[in-house]
C-alpha positions in Angstrom: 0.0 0.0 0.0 1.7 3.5 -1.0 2.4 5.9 1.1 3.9 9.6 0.9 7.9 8.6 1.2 9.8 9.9 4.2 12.5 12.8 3.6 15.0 10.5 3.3 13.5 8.3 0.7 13.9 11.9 -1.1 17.7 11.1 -1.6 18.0 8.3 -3.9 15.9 7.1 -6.7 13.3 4.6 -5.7 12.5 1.3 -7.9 9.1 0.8 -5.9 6.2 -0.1 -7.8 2.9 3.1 -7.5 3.6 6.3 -6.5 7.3 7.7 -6.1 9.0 11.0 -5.0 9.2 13.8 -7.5 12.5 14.8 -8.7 14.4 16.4 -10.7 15.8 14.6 -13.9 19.1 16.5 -13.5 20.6 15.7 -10.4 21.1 19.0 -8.4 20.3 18.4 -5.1 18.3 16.0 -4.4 14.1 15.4 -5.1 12.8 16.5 -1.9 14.8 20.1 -2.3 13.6 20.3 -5.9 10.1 19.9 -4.9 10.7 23.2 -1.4 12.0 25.2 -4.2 9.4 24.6 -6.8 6.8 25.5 -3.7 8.5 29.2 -3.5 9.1 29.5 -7.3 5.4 28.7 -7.5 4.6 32.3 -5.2 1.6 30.6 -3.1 1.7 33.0 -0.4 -1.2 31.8 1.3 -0.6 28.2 1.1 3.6 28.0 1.3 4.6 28.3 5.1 7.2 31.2 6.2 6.2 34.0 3.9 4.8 37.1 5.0 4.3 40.4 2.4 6.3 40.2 -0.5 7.4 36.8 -2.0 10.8 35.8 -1.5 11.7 35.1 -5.2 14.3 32.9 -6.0 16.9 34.3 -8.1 16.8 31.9 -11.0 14.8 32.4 -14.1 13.6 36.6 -13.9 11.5 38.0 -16.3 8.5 38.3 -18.4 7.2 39.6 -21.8 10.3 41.5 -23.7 7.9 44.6 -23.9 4.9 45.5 -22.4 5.1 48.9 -21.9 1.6 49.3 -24.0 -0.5 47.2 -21.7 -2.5 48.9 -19.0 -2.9 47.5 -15.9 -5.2 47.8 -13.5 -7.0 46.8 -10.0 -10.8 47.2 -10.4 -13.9 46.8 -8.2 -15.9 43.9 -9.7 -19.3 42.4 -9.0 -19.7 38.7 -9.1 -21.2 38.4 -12.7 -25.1 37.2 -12.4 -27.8 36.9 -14.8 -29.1 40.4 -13.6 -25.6 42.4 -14.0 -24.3 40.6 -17.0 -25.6 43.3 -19.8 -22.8 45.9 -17.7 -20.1 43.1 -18.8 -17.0 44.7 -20.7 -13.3 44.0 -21.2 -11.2 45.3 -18.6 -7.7 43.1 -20.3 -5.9 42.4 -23.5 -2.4 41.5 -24.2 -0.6 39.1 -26.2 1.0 36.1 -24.0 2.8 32.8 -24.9 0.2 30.8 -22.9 -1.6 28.6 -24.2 -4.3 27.6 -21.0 -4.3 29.0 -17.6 -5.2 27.6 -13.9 -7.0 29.9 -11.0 -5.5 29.3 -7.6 -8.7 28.9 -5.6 -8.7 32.2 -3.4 -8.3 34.0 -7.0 -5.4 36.2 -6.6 -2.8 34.5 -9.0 -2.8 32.3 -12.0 -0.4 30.1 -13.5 0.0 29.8 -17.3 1.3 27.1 -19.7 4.0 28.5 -21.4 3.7 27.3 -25.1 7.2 26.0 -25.0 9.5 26.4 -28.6 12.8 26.0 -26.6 14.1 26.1 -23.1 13.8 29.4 -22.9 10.0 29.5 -23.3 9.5 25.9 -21.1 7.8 26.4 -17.6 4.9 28.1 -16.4 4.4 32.0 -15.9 2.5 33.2 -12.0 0.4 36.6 -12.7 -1.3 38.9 -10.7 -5.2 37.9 -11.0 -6.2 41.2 -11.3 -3.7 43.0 -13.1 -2.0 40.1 -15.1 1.1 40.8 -14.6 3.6 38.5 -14.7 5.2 38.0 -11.2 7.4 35.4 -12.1 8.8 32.9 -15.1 9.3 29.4 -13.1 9.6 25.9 -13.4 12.1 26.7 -16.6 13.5 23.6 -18.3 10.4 21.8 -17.5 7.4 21.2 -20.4 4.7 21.5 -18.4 1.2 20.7 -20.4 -1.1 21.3 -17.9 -1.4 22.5 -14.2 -3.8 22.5 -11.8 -4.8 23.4 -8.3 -6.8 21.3 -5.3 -9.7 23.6 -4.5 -9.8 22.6 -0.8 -5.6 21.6 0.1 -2.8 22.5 -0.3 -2.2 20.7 -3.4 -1.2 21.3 -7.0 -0.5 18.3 -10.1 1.0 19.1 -12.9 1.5 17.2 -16.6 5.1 17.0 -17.6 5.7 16.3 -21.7 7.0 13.0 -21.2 3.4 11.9 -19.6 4.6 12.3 -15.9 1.9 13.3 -13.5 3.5 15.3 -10.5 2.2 16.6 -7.5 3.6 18.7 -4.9 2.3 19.1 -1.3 2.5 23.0 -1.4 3.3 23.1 2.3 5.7 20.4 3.3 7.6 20.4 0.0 6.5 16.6 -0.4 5.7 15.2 -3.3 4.8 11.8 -6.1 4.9 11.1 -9.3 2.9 8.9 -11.5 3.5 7.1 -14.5 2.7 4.8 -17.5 -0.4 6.7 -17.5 -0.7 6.3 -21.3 -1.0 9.0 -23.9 -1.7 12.2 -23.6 -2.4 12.5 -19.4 -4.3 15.4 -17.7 -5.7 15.6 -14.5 -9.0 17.0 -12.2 -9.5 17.0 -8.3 -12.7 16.2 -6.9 -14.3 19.2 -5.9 -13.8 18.2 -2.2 -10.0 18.0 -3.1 -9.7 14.5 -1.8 -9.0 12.4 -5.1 -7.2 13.2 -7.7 -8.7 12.2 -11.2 -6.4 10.8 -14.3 -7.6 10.8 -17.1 -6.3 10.6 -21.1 -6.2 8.7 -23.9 -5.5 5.4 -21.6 -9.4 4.2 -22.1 -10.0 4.9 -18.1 -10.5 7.0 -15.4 -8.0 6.7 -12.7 -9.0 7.5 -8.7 -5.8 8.1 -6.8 -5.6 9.4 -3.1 -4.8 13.2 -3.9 -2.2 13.3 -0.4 -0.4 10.3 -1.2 -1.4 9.0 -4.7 -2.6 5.5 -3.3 -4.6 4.3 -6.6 -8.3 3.7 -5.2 -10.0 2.7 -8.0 -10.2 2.5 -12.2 -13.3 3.2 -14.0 -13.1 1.7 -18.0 -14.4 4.0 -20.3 -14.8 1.7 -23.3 -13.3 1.8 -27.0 -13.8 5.4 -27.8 -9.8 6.3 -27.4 -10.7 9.6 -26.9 -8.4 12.6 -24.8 -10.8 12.1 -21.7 -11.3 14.8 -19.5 -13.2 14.0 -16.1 -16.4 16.3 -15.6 -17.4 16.9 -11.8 -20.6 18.5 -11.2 -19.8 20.8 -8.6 -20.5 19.3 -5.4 -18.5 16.3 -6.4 -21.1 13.3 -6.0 -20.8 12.7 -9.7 -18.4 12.0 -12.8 -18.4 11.5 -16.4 -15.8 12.0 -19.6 -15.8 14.1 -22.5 -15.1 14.3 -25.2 -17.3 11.0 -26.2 -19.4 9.5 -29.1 -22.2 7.5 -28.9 -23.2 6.9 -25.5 -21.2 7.9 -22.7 -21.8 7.2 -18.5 -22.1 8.5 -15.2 -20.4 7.2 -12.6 -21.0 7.4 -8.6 -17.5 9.6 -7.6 -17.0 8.0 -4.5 -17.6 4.5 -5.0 -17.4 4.3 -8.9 -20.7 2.7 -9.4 -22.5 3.5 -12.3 -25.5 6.2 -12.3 -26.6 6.1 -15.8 -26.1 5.2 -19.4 -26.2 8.7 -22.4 -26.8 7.6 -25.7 -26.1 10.1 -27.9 -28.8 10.7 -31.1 -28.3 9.5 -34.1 -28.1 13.1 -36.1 -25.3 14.5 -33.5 -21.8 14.2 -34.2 -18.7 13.7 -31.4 -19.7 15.5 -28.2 -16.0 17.9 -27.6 -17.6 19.9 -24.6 -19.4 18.5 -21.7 -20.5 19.4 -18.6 -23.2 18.2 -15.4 -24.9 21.0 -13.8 -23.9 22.0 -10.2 -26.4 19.5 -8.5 -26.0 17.1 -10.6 -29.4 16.7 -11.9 -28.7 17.6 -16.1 -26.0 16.8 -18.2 -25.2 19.4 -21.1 -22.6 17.9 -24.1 -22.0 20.6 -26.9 -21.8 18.3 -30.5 -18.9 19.2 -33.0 -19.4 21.8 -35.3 -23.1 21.9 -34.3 -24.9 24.6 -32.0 -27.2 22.4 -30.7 -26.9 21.6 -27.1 -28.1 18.4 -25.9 -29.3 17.7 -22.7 -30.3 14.6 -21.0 -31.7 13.8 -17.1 -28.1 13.0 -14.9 -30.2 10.5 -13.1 -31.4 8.5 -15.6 -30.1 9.0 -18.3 -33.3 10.1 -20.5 -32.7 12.5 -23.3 -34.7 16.3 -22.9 -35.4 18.6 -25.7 -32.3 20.1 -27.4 -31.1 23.7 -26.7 -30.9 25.7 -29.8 -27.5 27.6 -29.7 -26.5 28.0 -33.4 -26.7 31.6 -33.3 -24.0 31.7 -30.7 -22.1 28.6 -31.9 -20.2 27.8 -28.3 -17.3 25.4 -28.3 -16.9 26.0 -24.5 -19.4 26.4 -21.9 -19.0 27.1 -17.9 -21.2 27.8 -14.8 -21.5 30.4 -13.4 -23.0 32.0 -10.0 -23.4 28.4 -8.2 -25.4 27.1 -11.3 -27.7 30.1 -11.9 -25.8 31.1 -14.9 -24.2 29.5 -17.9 -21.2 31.3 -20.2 -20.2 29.5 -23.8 -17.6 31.1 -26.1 -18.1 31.1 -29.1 -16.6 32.2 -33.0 -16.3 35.9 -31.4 -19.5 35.8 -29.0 -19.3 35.6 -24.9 -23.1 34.3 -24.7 -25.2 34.2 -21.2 -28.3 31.9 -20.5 -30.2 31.4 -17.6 -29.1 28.1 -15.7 -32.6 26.6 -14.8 -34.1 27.2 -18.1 -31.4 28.0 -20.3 -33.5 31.1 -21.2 -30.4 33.3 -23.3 -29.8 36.3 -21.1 -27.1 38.7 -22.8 -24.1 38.2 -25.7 -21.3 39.7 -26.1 -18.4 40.3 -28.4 -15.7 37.7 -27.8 -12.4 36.0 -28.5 -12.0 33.9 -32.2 -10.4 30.7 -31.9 -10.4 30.3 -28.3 -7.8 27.6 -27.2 -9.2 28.2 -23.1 -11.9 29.1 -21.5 -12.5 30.1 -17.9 -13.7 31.7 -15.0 -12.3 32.6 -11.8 -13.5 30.9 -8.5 -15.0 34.2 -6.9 -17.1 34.2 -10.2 -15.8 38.1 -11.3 -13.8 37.8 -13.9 -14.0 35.8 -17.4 -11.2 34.4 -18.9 -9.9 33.2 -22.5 -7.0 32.7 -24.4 -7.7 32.4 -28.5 -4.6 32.3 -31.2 -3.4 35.9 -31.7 -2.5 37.5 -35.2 1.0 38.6 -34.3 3.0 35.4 -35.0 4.5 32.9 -32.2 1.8 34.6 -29.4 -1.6 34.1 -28.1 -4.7 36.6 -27.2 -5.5 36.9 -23.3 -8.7 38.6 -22.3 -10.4 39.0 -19.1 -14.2 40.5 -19.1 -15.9 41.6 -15.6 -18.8 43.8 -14.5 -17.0 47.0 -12.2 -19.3 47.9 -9.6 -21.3 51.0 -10.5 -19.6 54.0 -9.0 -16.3 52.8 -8.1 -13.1 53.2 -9.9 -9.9 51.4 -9.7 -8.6 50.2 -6.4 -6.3 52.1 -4.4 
């Protein structure tokens, strides 16, 4: 049965089957100092111990965009965005990055981005200022990170390394695991209660590990559609599914792994990219490729409701909003709004064009996407949000 390795098990490379210490490929120190430094390079102020104020940066790896002397920054008062102050919504940022997806930590003051590495000067991940976006810090350099996220509840965070690595770092001890032969293509979710971490990829499974010490719990098959799976939570965490999927997919019990229900998918729709259960659990949206018909079926039991139409806006990403009250899709250059218990559309918006990410912050005020950019080798950030009527920027 794994367990998180002592410091001392840090020191030399282990051969022991499951879970091991992360380290670093390179020698230099040892794994379990690797793993304290990459907890300070990360600047979690909150959730790394001995800091108070400023960060104390290492000195490795400074900098940031060559030039942005044209991008205005600034600290606003925003209102969570609702289905009753959504028409106020405007942009309040836009700059080119190099990102190429970013990850909220969950009290919403910094983010971390996915550098779209070219060489090692470009590998790592970039920590910005939430509200400004300004890049505090290049870290994690000589390491091709794909994807990054936080636990919402500990002190957690995994990352995906290029060579299909799952890594996570306990962001107060400096402790750490790796996982591996996880198949192609690896990414990874915690449940919502930040107990289990969730595997998924192009492995044709769903893989529950322990989040604290990476003890595997259980497996969940997915069947023969070798798809890039993503795990879908609904928001409290009881429940699970996959997307993208074709056909008929399922949804599973995310504690115990028993199945809930079996989707089938109608006949006319093509593969289902974009999925998602509402918070309670109850519905389960899928968005169709190249088709703006969003179809819904009864999380429960798995009967099919009336189709949404949605052509006009044409998402290809959708998100909750506002503890399920209101729903946000991106779309070919439209931010669209509909209510969440009636999908009644609410407000749109001029958006990004070919959005490669799409999200929203945990404290719900601020919308997020990165889209492909027209000056060459960079990306599009934007960030929408409705300021609070008679305020101006904070202090």
């Amino acid at each position: 049965m794994p367990n998180l390795l002592p410091t001392a098990a840090f020191q030399q490379p282990s051969t022991a089957p499951g879970p091991q210490s992360a380290w670093c490929p390179t020698g230099g120190g040892g794994r379990i100092r690797w793993l304290a430094r990459v907890c300070l390079l990360l600047s979690l102020r909150v959730l790394c111990p001995g800091e108070t104020g400023s960060v104390a940066w290492s000195q490795e790896a400074q900098g940031g965009p060559a030039d942005v002397s044209t991008v205005v920054r600034r600290r606003l008062d925003l209102e969570v965005i609702t289905a009753e102050n959504v028409s106020r919504l405007e942009e309040i940022h836009s700059e080119n990055v190099r990102l190429t997806s970013l990850a909220w930590r969950p009290d919403s003051r910094e983010i971390v981005g996915i550098i779209a590495y070219r060489n090692a000067q470009e590998e790592g991940v970039e920590v910005r200022d939430a509200e400004t976006f300004e890049v505090l810090k290049n870290t994690a350099v000589g390491r091709k990170i794909t994807s990054f996220t936080f636990n919402p509840k500990l002190p957690l965070a995994a990352w995906v390394t290029s060579e299909g690595k799952v890594e996570v770092l306990h962001l107060e001890t400096g402790e750490g695991y790796y996982l591996e032969d996880l198949g192609r293509g690896p990414n990874v979710a915690f449940r919502p209660d930040g107990k289990v971490l969730v595997v998924g990829g192009q492995s044709g499974s769903l893989r529950f590990y322990a989040a604290e010490t990476g003890e595997l719990q259980r497996t969940i098959e997915l069947g023969k559609d070798r798809f890039v799976a993503t795990p879908v939570f609904n928001a409290e965490g009881q429940w699970v599914t996959a997307a993208p999927f074709r056909e008929t997919t399922k949804i599973w019990n995310a504690e115990t792994g028993e199945e809930r229900c079996t989707l089938k998918v109608s006949n006319n729709q093509n593969t289902m990219i974009s999925a998602l259960l509402d918070p309670a659990g109850e519905r389960f949206l899928a968005l169709p490729s190249g088709m703006g018909r969003l179809q819904i079926w009864n999380a429960a039991t798995g009967e099919s409701l009336p189709e949404k139409d949605m052509e006009d806006q044409a998402p290809v990403g959708l998100r909750w909003m506002n503890g399920g009250k209101l729903l946000a899709g991106v779309g070919q250059g439209t931010l669209a709004f509909w209510k969440g218990p009636d999908l009644a559309l609410v407000q749109e918006h001029d958006g990004p064009k070919n959005t490669m990410a799409f999200g929203v912050s945990p404290d719900g005020r601020r919308l997020v996407a990165i889209s492909r950019g027209t000056v060459a080798g960079e990306n599009l950030l934007q960030a929408w949000g409705v300021v609070s009527q008679g305020a101006g920027e904070k202090k």
